[in-house]
N, C-alpha and C positions, 0 to 999 in steps of 0.2 A: 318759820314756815308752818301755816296749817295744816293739820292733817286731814285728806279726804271724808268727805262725809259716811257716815255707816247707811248703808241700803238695808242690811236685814241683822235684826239683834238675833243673838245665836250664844248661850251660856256654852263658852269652850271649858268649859270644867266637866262638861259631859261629853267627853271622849265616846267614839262610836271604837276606834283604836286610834294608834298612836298619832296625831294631825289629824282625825277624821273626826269629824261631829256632823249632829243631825241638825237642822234647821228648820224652822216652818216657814212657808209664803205669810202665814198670817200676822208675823210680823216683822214684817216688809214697810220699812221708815219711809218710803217712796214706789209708787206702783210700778214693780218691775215682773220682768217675762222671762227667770233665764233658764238656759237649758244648760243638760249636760257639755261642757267644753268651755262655757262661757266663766269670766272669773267678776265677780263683787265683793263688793267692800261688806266686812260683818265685822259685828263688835258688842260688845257688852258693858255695862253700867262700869265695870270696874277695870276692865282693861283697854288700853289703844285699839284702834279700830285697824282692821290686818285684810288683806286679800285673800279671798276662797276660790279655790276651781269648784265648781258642779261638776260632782261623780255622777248625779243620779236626781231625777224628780221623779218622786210619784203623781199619779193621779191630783191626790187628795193635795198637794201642794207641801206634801214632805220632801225635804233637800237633803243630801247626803256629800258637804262640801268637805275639800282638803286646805284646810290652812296654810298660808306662807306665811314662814316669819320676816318678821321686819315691816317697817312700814308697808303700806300698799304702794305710795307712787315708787319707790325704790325698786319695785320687779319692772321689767319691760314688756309686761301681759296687762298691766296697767293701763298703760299709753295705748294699748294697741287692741281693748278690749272691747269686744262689738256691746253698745249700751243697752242692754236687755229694758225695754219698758215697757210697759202694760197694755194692751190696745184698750 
């Protein structure tokens, strides 16, 4: 099985706290729109690519997402995730 594409690379080795890291829009692997509640795919050069909830967007297009572990399609927020994409 493939695993979901990454929408936005996101170094999880910089912990905001524990599951929490920051993210930028500006590197967004596919033009997305999300907001607070919505969940994407994030990943990094060296790890699996995992599911984020958005706690929080700024303005300036900073992200403040909560990591799930485990694959992405394995949660049921997955499936059920409104596609956040760019206008």
């Amino acid at each position: 099985m493939t695993e979901p594409a990454v929408e936005l690379w996101v170094d999880d080795h910089q912990e905001y706290e524990t599951g929490v890291v920051h993210g930028h829009l500006r590197h967004a692997r596919i033009a997305i729109d999300p907001r607070p509640g919505d969940y994407i795919v994030v990943g990094d050069d060296d790890a699996p690519p995992v599911l984020a909830e958005v706690l929080k967007r700024e303005p300036d297009g900073e992200l403040l997402l909560r990591l799930l572990p485990g694959r992405p399609d394995a949660h049921p927020e997955f499936q059920t995730r409104r596609v956040s994409t760019a206008v």
